[in-house]
mmCIF file of the N, C-alpha and C atoms, coordinates in Angstrom:
data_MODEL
# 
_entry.id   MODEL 
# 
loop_
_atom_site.group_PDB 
_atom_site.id 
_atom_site.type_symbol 
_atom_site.label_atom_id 
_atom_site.label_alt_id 
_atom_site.label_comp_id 
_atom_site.label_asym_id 
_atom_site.label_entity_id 
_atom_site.label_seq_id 
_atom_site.pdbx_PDB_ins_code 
_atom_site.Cartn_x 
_atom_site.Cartn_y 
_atom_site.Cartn_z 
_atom_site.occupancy 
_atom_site.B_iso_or_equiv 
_atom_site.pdbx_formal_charge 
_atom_site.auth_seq_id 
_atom_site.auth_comp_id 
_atom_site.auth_asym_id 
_atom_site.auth_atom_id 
_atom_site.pdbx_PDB_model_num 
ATOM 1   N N  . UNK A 1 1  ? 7.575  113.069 37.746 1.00 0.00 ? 1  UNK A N  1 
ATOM 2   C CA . UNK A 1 1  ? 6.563  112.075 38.013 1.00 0.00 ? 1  UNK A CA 1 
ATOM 3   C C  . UNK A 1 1  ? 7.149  111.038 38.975 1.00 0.00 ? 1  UNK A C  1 
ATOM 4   N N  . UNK A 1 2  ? 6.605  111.072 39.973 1.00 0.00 ? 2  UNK A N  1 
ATOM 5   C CA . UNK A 1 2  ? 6.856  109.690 41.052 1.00 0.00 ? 2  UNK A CA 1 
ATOM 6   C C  . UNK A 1 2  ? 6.683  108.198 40.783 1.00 0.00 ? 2  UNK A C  1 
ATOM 7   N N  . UNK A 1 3  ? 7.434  107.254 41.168 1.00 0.00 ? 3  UNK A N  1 
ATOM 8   C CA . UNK A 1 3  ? 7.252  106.150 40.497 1.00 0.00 ? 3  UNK A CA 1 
ATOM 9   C C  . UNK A 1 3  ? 6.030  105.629 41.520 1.00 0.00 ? 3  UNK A C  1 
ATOM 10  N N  . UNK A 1 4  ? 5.526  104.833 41.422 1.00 0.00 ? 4  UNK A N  1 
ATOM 11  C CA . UNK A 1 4  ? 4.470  103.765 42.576 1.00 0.00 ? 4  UNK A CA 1 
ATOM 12  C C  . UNK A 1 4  ? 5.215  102.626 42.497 1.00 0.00 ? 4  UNK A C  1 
ATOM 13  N N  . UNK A 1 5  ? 4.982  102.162 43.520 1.00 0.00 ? 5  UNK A N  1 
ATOM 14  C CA . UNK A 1 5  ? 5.318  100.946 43.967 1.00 0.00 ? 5  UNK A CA 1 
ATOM 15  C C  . UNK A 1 5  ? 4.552  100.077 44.454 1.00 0.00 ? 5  UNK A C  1 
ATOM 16  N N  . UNK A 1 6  ? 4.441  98.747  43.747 1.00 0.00 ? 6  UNK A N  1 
ATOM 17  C CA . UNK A 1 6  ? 3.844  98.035  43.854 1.00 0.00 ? 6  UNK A CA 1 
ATOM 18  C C  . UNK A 1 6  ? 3.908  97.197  45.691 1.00 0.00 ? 6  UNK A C  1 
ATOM 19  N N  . UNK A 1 7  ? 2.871  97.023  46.049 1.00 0.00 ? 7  UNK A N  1 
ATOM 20  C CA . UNK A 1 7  ? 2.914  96.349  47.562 1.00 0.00 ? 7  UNK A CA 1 
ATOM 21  C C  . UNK A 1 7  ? 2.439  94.860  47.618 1.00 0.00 ? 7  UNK A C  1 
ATOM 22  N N  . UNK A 1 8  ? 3.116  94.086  48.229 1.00 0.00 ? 8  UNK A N  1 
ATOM 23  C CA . UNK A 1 8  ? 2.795  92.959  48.233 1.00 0.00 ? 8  UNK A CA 1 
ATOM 24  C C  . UNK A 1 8  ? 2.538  92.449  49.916 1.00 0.00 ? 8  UNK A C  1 
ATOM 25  N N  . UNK A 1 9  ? 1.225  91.768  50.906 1.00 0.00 ? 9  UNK A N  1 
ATOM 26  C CA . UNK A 1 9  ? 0.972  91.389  51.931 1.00 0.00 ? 9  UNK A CA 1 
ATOM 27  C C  . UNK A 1 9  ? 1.600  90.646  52.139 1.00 0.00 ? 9  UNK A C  1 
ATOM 28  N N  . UNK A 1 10 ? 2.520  90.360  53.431 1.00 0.00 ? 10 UNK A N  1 
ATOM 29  C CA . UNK A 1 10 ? 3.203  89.146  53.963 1.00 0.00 ? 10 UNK A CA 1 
ATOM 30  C C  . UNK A 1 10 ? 2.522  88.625  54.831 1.00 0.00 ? 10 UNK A C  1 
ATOM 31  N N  . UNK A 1 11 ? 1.411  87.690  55.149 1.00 0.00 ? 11 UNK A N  1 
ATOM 32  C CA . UNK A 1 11 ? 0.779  87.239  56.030 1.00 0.00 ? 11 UNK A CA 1 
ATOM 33  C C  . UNK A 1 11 ? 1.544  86.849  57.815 1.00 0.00 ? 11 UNK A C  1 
ATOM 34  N N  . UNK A 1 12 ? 2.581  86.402  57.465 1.00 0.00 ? 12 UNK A N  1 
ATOM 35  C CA . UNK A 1 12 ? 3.873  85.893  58.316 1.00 0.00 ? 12 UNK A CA 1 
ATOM 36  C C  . UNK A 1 12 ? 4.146  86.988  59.270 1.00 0.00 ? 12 UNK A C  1 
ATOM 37  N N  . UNK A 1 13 ? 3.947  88.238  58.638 1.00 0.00 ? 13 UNK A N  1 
ATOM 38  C CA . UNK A 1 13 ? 4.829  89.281  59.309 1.00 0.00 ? 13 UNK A CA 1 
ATOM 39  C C  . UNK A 1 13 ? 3.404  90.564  59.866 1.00 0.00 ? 13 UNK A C  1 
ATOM 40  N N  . UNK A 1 14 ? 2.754  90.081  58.833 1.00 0.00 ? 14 UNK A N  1 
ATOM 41  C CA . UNK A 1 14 ? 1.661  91.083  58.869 1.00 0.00 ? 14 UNK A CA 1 
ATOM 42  C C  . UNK A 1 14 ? 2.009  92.705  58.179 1.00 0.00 ? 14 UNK A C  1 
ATOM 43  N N  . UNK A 1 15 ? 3.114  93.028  57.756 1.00 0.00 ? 15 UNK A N  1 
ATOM 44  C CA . UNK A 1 15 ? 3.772  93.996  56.527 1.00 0.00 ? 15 UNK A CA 1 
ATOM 45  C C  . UNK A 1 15 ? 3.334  93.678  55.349 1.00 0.00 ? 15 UNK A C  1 
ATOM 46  N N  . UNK A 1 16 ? 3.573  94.886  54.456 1.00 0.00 ? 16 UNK A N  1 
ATOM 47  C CA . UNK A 1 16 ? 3.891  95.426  53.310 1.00 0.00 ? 16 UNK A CA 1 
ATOM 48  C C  . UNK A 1 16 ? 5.117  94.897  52.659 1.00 0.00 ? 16 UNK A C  1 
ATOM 49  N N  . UNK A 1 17 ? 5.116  94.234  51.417 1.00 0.00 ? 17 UNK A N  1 
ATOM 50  C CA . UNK A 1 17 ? 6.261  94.532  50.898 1.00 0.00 ? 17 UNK A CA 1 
ATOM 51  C C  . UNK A 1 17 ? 6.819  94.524  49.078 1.00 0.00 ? 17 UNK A C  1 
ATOM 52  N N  . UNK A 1 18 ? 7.995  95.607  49.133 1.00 0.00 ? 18 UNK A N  1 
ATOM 53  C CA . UNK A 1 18 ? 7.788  96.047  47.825 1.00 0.00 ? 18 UNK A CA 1 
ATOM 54  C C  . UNK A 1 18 ? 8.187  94.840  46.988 1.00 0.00 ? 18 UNK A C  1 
ATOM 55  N N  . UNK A 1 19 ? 7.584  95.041  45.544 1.00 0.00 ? 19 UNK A N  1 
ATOM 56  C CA . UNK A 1 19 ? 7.164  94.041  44.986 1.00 0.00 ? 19 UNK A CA 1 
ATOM 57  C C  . UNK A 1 19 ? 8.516  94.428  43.594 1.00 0.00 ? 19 UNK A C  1 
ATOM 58  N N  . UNK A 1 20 ? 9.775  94.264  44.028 1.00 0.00 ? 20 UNK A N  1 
ATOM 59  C CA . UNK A 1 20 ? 10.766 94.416  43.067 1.00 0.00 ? 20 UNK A CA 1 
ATOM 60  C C  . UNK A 1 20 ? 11.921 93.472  43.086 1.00 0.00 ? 20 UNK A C  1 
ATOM 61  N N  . UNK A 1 21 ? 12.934 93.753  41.912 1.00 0.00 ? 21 UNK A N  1 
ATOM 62  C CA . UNK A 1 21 ? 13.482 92.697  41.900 1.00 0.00 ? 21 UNK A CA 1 
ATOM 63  C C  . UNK A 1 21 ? 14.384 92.164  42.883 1.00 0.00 ? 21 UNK A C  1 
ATOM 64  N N  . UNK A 1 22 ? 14.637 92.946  43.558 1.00 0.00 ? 22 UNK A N  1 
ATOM 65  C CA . UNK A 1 22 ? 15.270 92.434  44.478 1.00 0.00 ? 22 UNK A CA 1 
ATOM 66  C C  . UNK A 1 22 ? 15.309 92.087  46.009 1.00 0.00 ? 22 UNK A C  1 
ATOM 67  N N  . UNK A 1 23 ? 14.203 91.946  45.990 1.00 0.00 ? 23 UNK A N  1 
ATOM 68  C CA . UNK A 1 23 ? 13.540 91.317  47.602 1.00 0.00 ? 23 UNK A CA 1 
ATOM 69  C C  . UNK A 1 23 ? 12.611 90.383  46.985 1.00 0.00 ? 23 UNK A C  1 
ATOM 70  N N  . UNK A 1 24 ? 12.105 89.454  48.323 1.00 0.00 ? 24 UNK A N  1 
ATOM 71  C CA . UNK A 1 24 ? 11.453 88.590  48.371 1.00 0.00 ? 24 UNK A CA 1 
ATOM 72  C C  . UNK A 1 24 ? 10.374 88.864  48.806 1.00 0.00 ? 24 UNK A C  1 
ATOM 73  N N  . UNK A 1 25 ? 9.004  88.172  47.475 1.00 0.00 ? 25 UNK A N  1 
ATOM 74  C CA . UNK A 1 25 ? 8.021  89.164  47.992 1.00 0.00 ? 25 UNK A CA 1 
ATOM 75  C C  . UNK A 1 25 ? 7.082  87.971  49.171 1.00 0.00 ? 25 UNK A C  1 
ATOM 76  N N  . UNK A 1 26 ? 7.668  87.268  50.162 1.00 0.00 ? 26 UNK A N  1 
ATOM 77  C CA . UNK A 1 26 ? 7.146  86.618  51.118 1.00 0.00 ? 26 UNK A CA 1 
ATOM 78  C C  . UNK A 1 26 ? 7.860  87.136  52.456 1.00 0.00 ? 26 UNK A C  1 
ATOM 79  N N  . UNK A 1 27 ? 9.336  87.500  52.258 1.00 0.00 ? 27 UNK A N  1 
ATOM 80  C CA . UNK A 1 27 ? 9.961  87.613  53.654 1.00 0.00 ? 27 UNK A CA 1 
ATOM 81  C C  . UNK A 1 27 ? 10.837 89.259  53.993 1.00 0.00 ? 27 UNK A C  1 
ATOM 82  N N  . UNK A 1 28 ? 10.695 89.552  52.120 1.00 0.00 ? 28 UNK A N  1 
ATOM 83  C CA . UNK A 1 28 ? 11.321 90.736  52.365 1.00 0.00 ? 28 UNK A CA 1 
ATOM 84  C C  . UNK A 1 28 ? 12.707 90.493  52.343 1.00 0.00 ? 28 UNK A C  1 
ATOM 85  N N  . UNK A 1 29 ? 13.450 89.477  52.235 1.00 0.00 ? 29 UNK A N  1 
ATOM 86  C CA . UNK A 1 29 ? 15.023 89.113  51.797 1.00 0.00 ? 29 UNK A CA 1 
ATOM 87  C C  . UNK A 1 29 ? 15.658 89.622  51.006 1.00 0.00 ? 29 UNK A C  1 
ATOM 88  N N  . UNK A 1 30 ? 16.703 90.416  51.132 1.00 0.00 ? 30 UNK A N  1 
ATOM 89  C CA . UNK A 1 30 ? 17.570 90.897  49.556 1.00 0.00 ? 30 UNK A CA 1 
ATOM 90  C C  . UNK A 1 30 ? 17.740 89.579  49.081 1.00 0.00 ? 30 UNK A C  1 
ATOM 91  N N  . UNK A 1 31 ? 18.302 88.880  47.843 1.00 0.00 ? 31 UNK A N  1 
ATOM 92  C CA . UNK A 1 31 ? 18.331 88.232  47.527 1.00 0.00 ? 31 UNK A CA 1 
ATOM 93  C C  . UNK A 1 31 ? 19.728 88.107  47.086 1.00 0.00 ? 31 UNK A C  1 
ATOM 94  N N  . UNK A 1 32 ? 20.368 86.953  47.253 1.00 0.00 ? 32 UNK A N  1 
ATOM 95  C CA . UNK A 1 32 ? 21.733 87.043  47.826 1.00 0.00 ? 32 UNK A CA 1 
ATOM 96  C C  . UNK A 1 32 ? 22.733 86.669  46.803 1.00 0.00 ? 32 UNK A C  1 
ATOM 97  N N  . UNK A 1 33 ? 21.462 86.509  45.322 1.00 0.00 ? 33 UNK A N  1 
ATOM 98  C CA . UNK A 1 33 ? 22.818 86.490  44.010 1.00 0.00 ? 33 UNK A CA 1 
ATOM 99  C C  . UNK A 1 33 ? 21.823 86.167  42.998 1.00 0.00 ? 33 UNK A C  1 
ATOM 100 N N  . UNK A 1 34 ? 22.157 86.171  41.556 1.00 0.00 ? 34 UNK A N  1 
ATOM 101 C CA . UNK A 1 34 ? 20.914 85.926  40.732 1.00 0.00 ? 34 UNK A CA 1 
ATOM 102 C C  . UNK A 1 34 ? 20.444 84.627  40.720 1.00 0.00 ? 34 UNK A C  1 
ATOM 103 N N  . UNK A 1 35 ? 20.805 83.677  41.274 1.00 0.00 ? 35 UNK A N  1 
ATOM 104 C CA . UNK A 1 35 ? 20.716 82.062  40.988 1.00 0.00 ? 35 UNK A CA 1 
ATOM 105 C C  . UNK A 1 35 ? 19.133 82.179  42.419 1.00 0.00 ? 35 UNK A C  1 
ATOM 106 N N  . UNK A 1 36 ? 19.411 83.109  42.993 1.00 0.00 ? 36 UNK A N  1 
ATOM 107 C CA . UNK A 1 36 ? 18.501 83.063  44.518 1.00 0.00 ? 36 UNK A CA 1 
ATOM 108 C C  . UNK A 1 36 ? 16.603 83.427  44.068 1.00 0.00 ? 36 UNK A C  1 
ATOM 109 N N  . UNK A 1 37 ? 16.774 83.722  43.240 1.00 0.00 ? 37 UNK A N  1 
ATOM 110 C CA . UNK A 1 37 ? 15.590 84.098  42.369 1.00 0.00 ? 37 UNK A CA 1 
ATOM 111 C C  . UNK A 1 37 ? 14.303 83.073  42.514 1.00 0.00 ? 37 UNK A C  1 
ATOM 112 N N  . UNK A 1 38 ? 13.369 82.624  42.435 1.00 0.00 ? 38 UNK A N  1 
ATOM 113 C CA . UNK A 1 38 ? 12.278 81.688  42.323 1.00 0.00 ? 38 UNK A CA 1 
ATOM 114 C C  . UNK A 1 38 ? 11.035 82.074  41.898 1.00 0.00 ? 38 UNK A C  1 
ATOM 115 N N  . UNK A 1 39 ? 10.764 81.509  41.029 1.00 0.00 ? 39 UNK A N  1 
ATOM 116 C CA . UNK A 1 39 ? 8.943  82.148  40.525 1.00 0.00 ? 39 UNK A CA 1 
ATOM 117 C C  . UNK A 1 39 ? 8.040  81.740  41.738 1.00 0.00 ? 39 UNK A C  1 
ATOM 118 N N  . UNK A 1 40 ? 7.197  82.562  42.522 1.00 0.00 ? 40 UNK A N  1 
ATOM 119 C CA . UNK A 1 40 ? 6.013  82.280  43.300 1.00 0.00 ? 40 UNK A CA 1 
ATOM 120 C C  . UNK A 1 40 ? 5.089  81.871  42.772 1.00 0.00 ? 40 UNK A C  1 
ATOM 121 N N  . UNK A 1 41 ? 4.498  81.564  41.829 1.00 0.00 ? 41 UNK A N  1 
ATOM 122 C CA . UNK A 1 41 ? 3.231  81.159  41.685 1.00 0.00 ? 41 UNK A CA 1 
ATOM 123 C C  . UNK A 1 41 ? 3.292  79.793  42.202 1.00 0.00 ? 41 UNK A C  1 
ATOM 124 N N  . UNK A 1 42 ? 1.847  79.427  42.986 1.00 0.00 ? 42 UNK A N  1 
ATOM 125 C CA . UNK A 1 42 ? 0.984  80.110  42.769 1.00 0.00 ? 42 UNK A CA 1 
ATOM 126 C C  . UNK A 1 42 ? 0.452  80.978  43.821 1.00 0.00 ? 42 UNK A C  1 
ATOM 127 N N  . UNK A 1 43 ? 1.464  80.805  44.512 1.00 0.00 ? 43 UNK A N  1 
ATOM 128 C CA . UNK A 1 43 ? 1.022  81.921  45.864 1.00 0.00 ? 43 UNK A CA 1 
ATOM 129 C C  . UNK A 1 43 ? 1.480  83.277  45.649 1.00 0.00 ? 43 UNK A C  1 
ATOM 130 N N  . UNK A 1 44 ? 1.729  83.683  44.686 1.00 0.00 ? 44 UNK A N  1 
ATOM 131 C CA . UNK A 1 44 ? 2.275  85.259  44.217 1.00 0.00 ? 44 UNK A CA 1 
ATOM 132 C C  . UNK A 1 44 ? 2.219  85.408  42.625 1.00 0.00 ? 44 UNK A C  1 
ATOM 133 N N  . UNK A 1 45 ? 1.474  86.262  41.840 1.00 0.00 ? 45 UNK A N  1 
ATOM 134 C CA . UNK A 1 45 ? 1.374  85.930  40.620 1.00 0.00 ? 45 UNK A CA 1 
ATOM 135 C C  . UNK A 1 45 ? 2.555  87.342  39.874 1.00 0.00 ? 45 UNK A C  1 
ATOM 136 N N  . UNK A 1 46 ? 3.393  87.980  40.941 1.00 0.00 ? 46 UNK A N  1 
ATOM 137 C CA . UNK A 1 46 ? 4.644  89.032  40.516 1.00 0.00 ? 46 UNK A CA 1 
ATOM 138 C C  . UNK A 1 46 ? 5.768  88.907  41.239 1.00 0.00 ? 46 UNK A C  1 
ATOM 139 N N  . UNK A 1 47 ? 6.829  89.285  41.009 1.00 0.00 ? 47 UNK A N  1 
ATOM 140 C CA . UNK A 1 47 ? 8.103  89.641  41.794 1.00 0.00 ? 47 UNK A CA 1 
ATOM 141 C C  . UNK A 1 47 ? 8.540  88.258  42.126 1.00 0.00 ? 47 UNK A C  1 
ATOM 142 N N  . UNK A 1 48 ? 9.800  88.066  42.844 1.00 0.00 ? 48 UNK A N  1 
ATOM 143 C CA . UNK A 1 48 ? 10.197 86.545  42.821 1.00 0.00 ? 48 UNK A CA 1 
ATOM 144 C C  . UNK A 1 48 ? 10.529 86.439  44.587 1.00 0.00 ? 48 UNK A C  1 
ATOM 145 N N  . UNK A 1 49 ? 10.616 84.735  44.635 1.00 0.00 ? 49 UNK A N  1 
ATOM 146 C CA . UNK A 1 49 ? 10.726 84.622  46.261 1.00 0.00 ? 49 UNK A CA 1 
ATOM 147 C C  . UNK A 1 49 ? 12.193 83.488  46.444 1.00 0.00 ? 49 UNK A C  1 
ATOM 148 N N  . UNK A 1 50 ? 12.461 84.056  47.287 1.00 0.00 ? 50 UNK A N  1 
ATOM 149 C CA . UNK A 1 50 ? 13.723 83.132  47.538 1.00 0.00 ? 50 UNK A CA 1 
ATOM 150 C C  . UNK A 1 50 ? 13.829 82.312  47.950 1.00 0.00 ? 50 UNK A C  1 
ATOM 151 N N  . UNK A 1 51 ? 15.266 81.283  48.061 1.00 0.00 ? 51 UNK A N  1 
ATOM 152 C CA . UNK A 1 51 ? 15.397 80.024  47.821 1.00 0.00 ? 51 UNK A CA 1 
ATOM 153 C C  . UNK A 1 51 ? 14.495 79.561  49.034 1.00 0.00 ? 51 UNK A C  1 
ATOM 154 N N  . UNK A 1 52 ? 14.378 79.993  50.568 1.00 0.00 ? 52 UNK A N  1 
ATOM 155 C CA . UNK A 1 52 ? 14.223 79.479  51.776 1.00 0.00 ? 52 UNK A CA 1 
ATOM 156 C C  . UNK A 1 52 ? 12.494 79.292  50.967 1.00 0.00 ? 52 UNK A C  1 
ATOM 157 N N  . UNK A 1 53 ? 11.720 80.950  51.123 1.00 0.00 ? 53 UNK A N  1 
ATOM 158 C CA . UNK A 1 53 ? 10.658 80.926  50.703 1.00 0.00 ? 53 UNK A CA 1 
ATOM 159 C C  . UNK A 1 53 ? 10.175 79.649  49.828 1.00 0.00 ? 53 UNK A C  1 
ATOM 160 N N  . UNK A 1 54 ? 10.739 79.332  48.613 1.00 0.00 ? 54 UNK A N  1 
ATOM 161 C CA . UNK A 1 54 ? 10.570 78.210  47.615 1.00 0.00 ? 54 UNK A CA 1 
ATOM 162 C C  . UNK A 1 54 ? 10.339 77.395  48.469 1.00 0.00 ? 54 UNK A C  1 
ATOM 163 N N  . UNK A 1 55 ? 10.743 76.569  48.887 1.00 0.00 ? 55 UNK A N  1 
ATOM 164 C CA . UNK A 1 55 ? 11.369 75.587  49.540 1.00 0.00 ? 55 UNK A CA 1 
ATOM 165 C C  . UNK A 1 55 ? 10.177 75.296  50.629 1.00 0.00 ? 55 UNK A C  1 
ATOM 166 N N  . UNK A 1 56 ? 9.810  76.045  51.658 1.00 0.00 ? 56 UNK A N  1 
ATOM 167 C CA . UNK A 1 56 ? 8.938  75.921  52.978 1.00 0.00 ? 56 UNK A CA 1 
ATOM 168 C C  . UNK A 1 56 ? 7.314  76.633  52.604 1.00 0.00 ? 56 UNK A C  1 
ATOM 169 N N  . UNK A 1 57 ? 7.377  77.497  51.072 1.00 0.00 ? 57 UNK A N  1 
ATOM 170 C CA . UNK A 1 57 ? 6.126  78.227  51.262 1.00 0.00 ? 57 UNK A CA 1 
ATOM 171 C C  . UNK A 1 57 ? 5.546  77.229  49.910 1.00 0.00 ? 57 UNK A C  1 
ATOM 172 N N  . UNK A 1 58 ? 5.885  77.885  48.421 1.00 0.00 ? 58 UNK A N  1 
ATOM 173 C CA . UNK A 1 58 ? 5.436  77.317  47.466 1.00 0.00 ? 58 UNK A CA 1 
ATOM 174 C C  . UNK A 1 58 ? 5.882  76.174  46.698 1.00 0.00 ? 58 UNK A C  1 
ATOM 175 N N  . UNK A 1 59 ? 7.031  75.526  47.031 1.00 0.00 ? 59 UNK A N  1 
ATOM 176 C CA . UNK A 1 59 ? 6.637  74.146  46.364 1.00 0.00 ? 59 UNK A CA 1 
ATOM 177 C C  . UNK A 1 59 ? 5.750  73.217  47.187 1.00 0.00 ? 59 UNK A C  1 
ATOM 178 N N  . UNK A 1 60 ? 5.392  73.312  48.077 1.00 0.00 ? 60 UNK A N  1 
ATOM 179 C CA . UNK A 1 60 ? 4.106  72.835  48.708 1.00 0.00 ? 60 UNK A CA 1 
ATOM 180 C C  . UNK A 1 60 ? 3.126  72.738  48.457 1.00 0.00 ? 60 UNK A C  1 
ATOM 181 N N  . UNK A 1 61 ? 2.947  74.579  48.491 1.00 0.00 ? 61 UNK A N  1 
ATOM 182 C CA . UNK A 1 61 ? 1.564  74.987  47.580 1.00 0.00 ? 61 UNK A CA 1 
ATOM 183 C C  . UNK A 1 61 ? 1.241  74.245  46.381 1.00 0.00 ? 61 UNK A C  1 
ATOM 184 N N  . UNK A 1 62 ? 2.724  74.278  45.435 1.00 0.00 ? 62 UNK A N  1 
ATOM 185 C CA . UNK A 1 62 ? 2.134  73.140  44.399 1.00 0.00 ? 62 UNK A CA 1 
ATOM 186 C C  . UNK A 1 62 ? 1.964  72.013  44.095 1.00 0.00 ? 62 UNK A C  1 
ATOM 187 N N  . UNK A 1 63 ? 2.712  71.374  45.825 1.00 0.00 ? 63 UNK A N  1 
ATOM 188 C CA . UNK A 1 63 ? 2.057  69.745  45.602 1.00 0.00 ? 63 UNK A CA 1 
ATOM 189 C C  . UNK A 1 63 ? 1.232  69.575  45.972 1.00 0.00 ? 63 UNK A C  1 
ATOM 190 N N  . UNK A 1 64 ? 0.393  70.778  46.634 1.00 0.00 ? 64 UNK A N  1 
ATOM 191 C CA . UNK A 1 64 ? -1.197 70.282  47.168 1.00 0.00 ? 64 UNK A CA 1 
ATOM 192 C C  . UNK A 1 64 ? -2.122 70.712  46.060 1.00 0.00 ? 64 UNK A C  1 
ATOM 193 N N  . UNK A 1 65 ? -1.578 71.760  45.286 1.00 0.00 ? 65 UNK A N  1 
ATOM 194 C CA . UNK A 1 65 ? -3.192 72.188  43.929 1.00 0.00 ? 65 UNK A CA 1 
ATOM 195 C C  . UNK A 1 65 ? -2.409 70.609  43.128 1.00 0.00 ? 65 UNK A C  1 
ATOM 196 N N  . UNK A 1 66 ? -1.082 70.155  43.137 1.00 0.00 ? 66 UNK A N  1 
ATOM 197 C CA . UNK A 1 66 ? -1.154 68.579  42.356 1.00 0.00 ? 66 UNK A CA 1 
ATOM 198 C C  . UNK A 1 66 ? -2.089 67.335  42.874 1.00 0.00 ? 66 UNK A C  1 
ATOM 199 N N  . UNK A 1 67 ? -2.602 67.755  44.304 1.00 0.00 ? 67 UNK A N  1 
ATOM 200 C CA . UNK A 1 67 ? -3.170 66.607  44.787 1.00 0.00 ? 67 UNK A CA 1 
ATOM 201 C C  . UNK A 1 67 ? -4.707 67.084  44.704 1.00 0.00 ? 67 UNK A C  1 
ATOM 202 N N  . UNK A 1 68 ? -4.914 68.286  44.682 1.00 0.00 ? 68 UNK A N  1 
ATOM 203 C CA . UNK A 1 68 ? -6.159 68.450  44.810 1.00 0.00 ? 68 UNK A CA 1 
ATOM 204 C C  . UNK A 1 68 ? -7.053 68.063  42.834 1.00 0.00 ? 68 UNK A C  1 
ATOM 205 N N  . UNK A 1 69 ? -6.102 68.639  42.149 1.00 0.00 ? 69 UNK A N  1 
ATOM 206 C CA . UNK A 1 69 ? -6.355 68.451  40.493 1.00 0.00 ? 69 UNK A CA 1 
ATOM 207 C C  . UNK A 1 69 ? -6.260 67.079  40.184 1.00 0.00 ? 69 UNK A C  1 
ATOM 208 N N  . UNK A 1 70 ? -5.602 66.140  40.648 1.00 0.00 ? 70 UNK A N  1 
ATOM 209 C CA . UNK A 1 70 ? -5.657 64.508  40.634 1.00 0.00 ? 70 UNK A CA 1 
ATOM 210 C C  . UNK A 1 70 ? -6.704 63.358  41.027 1.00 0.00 ? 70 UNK A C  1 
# 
């Protein structure tokens, strides 16, 4: 039995990308040690995004659903 693999859209790149533990499911990054890890939500509700990603994509995202819910 073949496994599936989950696909995740990178808008940025306009790719595919797999949705496992060890890439980033925004840039496609191996991820460069376990500390590099980051939960996406709410712009990704699986797989994790790395530190750069965090940083420039979704803690943003969540200070604007903080400003918009306020």
């Amino acid at each position: 039995m073949s496994k599936v693999k989950s696909l995740l859209y990178n808008e940025d790149t306009g790719t595919y990308n797999s949705l496992d533990d060890s890439t980033c499911v925004f840039c496609g990054d191996t991820f460069h040690d376990e500390y590099d890890r980051n939960n996406p939500e709410p712009l990704a509700s699986e797989g994790y995004c790395c530190t750069k990603c965090n940083y420039e994509k979704v803690i943003p995202a969540r200070l604007e659903e903080i400003k918009k819910n306020a």
